[in-house]
DOSERO-868242 format. One record per residue: residue in one letter; x, y, z of N, C-alpha, C, O in turn. Coordinates in Angstrom, 3 decimals. Atoms other than C-alpha are relative to their C-alpha. Layout:
# residues N
REC|A|X|Y|Z|X|Y|Z|X|Y|Z|X|Y|Z
...
This chain:
# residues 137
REC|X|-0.059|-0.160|-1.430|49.137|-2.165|29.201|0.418|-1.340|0.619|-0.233|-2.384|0.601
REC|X|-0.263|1.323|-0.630|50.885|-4.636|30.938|-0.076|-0.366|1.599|0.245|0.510|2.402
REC|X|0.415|-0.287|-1.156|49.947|-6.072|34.185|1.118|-0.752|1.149|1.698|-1.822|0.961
REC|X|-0.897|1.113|-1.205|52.062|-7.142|37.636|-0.511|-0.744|0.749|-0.903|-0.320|1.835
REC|X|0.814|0.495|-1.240|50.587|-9.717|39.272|0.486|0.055|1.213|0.052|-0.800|1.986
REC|X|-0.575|0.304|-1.209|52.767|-8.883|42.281|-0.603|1.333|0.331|-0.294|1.728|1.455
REC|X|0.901|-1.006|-0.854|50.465|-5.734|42.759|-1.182|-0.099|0.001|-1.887|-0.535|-0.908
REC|X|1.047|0.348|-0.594|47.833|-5.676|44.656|-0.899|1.517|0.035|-0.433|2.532|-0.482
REC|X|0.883|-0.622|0.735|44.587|-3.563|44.706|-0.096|0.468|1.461|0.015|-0.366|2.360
REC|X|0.054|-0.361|-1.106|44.191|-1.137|47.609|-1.339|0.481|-0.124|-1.595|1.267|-1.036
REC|X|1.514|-0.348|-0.116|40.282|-0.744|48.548|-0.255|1.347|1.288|-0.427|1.228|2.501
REC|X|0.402|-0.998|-1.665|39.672|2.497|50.875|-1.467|-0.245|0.257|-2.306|-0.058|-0.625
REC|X|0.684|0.252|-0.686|37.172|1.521|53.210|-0.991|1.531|0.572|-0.299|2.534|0.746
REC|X|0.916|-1.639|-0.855|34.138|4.796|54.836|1.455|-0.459|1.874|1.597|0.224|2.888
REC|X|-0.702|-0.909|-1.621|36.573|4.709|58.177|0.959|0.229|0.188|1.469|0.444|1.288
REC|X|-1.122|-0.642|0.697|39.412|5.594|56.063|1.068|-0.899|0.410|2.123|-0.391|0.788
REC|X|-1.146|1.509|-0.201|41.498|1.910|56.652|-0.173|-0.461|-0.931|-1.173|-0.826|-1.549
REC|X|-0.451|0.928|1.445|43.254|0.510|54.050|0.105|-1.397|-0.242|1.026|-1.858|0.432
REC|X|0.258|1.384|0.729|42.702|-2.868|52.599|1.079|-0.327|-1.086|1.130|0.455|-2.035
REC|X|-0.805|0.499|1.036|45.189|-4.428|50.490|-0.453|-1.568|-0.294|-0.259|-2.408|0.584
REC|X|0.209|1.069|0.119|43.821|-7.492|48.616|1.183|-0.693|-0.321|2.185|0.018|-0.239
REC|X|-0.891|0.636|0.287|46.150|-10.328|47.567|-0.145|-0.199|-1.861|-1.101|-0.658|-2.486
REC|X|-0.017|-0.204|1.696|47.110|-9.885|43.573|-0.977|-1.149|-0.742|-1.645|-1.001|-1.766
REC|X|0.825|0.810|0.826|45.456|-13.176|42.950|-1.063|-0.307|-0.384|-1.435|-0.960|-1.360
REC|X|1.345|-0.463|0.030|42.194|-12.201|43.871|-0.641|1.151|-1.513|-1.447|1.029|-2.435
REC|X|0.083|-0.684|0.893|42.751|-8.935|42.156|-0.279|-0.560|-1.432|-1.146|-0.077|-2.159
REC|X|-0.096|0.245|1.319|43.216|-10.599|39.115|-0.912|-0.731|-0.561|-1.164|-0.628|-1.761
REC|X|1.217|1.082|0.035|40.765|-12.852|38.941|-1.744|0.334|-0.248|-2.785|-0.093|-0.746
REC|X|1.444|-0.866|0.076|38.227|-10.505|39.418|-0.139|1.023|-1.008|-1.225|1.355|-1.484
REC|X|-0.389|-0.893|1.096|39.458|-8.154|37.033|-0.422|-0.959|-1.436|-0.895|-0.415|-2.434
REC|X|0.457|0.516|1.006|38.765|-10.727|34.650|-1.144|-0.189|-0.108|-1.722|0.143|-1.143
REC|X|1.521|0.226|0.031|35.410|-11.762|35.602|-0.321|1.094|-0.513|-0.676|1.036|-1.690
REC|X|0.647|-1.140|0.566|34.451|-8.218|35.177|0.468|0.249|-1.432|-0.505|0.503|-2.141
REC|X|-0.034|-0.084|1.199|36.208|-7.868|31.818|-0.979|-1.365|-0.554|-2.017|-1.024|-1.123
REC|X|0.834|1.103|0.567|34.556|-11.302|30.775|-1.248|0.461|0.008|-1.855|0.280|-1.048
REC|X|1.277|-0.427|0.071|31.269|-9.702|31.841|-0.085|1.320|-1.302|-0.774|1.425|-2.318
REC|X|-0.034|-1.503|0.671|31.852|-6.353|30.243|0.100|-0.697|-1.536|-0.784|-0.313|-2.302
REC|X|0.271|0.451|1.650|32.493|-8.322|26.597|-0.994|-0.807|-0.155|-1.258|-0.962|-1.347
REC|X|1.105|0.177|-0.193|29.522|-10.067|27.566|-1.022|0.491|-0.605|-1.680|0.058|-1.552
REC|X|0.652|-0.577|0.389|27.724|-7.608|27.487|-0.030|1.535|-0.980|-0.729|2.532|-1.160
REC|X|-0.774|-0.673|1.302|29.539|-5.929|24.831|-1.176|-0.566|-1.008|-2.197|-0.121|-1.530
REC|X|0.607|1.284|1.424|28.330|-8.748|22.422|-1.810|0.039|0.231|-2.434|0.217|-0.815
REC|X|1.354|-0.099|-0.557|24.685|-8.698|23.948|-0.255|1.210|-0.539|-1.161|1.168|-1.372
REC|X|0.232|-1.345|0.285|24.715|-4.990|23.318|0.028|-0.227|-1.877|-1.037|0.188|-2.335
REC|X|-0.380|0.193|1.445|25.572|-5.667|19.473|-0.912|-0.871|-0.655|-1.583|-0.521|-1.626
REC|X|1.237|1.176|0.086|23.387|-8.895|19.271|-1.264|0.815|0.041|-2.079|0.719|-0.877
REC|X|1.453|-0.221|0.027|20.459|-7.002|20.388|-0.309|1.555|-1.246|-1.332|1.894|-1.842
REC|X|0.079|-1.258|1.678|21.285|-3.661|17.489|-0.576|-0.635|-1.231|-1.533|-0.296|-1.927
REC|X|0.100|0.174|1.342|21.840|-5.966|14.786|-1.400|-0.681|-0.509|-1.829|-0.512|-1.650
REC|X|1.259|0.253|-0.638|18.368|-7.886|16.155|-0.911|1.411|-0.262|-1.982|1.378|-0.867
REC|X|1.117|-1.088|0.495|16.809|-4.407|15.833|0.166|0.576|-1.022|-0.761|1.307|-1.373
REC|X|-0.401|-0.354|1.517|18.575|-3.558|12.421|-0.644|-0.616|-1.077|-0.872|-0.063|-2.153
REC|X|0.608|1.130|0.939|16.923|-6.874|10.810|-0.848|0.093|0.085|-1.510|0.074|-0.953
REC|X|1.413|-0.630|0.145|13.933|-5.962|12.117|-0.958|1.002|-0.603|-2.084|0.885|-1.087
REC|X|0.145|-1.061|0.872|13.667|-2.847|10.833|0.360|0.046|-1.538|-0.123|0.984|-2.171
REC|X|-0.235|0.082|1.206|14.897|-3.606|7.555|-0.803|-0.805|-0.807|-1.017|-0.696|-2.014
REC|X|1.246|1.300|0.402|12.363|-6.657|7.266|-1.365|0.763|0.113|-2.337|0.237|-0.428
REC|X|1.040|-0.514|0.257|9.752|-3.846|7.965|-0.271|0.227|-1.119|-1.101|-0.209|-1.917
REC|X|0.050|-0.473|1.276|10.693|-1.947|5.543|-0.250|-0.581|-1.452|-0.868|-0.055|-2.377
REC|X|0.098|1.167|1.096|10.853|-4.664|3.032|-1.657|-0.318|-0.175|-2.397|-0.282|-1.158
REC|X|1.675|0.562|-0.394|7.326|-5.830|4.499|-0.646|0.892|-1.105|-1.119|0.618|-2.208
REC|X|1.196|-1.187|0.501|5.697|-2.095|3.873|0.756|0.400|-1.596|-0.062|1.068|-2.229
REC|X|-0.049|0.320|1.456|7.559|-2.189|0.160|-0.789|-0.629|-0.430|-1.647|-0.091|-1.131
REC|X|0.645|1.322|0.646|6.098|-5.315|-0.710|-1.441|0.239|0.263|-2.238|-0.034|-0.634
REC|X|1.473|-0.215|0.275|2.646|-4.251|0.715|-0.265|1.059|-0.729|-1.104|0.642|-1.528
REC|X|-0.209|-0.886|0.624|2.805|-1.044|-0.894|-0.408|-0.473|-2.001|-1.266|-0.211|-2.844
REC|X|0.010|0.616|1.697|3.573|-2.887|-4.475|-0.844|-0.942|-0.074|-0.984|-1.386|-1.214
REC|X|1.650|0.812|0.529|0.316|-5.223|-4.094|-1.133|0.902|0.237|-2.276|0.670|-0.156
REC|X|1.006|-0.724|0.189|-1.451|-2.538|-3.374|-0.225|0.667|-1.219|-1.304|0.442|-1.768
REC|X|-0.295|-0.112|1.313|-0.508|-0.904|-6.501|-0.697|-1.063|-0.904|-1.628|-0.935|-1.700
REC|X|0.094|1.214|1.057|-0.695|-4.074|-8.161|-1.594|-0.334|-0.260|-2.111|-0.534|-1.359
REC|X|1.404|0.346|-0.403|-4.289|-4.764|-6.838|-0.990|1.267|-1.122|-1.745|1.066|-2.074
REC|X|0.618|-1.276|0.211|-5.465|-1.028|-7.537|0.081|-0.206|-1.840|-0.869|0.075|-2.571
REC|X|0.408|-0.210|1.226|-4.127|-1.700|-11.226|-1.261|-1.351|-0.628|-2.254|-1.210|-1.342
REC|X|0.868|1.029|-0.024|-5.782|-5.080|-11.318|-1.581|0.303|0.066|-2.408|-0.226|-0.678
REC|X|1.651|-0.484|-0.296|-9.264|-3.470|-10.067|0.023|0.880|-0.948|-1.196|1.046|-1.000
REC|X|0.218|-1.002|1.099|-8.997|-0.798|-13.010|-0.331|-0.709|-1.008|-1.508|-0.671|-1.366
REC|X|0.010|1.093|0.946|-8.263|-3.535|-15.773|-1.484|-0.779|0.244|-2.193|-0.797|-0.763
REC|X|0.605|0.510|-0.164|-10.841|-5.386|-14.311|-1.837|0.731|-0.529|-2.735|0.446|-1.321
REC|X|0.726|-1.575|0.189|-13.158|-2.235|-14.175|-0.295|0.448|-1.376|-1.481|0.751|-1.510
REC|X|-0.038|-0.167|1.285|-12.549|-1.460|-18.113|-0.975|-0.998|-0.448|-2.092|-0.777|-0.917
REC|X|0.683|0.811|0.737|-13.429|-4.810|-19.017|-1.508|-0.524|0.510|-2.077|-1.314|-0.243
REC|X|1.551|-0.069|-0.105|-17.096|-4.912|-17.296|-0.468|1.112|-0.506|-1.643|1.420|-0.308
REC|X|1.111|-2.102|0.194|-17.971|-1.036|-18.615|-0.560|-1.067|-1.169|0.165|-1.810|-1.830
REC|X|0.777|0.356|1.452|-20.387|-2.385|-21.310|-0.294|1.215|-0.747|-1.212|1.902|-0.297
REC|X|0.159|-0.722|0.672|-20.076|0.069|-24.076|-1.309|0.290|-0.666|-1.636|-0.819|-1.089
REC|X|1.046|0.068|0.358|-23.493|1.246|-25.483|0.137|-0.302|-1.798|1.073|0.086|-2.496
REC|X|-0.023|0.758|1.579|-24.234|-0.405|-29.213|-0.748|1.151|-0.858|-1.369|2.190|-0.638
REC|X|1.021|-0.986|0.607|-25.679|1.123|-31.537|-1.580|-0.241|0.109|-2.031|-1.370|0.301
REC|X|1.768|0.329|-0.457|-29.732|1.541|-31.087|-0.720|0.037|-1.337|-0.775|1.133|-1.894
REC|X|0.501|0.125|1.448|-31.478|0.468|-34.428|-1.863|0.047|0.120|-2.636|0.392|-0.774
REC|X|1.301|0.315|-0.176|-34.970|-0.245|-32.803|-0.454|-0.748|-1.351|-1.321|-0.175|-2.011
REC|X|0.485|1.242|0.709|-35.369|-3.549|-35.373|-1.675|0.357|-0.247|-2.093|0.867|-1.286
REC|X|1.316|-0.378|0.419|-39.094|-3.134|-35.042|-0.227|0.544|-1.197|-0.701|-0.047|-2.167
REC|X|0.519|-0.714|0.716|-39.244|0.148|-36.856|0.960|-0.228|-1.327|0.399|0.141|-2.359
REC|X|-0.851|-0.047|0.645|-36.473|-0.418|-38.964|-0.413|-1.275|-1.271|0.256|-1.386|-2.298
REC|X|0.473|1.194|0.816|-38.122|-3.447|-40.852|-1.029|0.910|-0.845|-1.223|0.469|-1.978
REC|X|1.054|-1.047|0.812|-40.620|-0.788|-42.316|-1.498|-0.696|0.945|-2.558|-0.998|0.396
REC|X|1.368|0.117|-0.719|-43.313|-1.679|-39.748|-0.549|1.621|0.309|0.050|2.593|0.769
REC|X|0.389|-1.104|-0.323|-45.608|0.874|-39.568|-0.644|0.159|1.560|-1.227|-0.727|2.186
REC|X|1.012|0.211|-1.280|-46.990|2.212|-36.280|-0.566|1.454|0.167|0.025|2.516|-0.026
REC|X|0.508|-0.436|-0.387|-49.694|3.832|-35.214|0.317|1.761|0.791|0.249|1.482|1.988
REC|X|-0.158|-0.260|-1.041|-48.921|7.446|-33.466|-0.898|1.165|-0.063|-1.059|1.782|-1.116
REC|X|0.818|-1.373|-0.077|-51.153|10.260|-32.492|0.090|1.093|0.473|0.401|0.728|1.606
REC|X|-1.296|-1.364|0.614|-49.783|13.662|-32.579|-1.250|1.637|1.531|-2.154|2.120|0.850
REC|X|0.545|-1.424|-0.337|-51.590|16.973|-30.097|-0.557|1.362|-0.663|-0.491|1.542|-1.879
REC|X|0.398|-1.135|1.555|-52.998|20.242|-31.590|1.514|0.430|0.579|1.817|1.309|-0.227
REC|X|-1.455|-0.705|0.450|-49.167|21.290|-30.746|1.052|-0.695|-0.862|2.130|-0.151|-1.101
REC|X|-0.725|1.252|1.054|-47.671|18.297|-33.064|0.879|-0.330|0.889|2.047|-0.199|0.521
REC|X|-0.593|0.744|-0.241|-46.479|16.607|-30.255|-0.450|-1.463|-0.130|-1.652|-1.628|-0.333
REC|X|0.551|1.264|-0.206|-46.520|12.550|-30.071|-0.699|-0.030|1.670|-0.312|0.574|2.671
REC|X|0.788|-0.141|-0.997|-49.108|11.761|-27.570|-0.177|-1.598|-0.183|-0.130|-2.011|-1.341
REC|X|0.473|1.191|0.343|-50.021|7.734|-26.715|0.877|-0.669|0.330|1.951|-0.300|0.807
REC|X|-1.011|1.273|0.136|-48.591|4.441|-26.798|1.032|-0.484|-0.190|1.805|-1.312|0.294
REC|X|-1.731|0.005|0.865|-46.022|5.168|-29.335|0.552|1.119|0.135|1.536|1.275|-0.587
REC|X|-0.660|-1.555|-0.026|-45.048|8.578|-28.595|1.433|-0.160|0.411|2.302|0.518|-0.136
REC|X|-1.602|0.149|-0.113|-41.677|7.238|-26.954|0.810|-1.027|-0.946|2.025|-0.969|-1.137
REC|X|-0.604|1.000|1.328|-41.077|4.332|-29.744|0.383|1.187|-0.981|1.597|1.356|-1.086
REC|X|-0.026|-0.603|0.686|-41.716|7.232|-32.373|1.077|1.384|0.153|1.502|2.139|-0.722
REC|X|-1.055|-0.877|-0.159|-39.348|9.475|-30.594|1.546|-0.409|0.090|2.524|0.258|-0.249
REC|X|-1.044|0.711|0.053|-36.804|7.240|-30.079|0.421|-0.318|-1.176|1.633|-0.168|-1.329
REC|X|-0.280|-0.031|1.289|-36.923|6.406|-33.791|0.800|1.350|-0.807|1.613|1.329|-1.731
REC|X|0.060|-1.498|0.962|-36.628|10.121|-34.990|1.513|0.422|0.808|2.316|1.170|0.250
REC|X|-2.051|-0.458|-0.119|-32.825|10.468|-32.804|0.436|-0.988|-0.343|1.660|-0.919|-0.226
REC|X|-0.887|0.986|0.706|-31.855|7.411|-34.289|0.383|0.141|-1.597|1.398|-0.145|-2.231
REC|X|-0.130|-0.578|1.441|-32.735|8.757|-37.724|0.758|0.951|-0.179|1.437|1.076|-1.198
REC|X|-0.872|-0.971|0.618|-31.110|11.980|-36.974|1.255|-0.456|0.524|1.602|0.628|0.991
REC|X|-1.316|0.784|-0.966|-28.015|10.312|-35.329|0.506|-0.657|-1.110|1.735|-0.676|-1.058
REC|X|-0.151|0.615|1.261|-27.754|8.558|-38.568|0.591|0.500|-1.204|1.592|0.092|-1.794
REC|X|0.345|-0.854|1.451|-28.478|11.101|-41.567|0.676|1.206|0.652|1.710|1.419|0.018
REC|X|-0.869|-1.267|-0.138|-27.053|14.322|-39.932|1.314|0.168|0.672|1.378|-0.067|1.878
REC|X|-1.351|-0.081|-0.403|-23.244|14.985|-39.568|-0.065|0.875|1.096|-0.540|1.996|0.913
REC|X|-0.406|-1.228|-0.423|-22.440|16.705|-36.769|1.664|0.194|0.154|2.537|-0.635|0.414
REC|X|-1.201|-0.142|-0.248|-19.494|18.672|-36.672|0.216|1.261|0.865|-0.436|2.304|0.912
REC|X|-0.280|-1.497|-0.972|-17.561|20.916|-33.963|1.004|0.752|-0.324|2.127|0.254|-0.407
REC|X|-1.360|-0.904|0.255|-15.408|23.852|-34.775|0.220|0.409|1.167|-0.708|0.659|1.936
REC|X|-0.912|-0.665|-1.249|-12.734|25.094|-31.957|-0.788|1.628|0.162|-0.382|2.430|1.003
């Protein structure tokens, strides 16, 4: 588009009289307003790519928290494993030395007394020991 600076810009006025500015005005102003308008061209673009980086740096953010949470969660499992204290085996040493003890029994032959839970505790360690168990499907 090419322009004449020997024309001028006719403004209609509300009392329907015509205005003719002088081209040099015209032109002048025509630029300001284009100068503004790429202005705020660039402003308009500046402030997208401003909300593009932002948003992409979220995203990044809630990745990255995401994968320590993970990371954490496996960390607290691992961690978790290695405090379970596995139960040992239960030998009760005492009885196992051939100490004898004392226990005194009900007219239904249960242990009754002192030792009634030593002596019971002994007798699933014995069978826990001496009898196989096995499960069929």
């Amino acid at each position: 588009m090419s322009r004449n600076s020997n024309v001028g810009v006719r403004i209609r006025c509300p009392q329907s009289s015509t205005y003719e500015a002088p081209p040099s005005s015209c032109d002048s102003r025509s630029q300001s307003i284009t100068r503004s308008f790429n202005q705020q061209q660039r402003e308009q673009q500046e402030e997208e790519e401003q909300e593009q980086e932002e948003q992409e740096g979220q995203e990044e953010q809630e990745e990255q928290e995401e994968q320590e949470e993970q990371e954490q969660e496996q960390e607290d499992q691992q961690d978790e494993q290695q405090q379970r204290k596995k139960r040992g085996p239960t030998k009760l040493p005492s009885l196992a030395r051939k100490k004898k003890v004392l226990v005194t029994f009900n007219d239904r032959n249960q242990p009754i007394g002192e030792n009634a839970d030593v002596f019971s505790s002994f007798l699933g360690i014995v069978s826990r020991e001496t009898v196989p168990i096995t499960l069929s499907d």
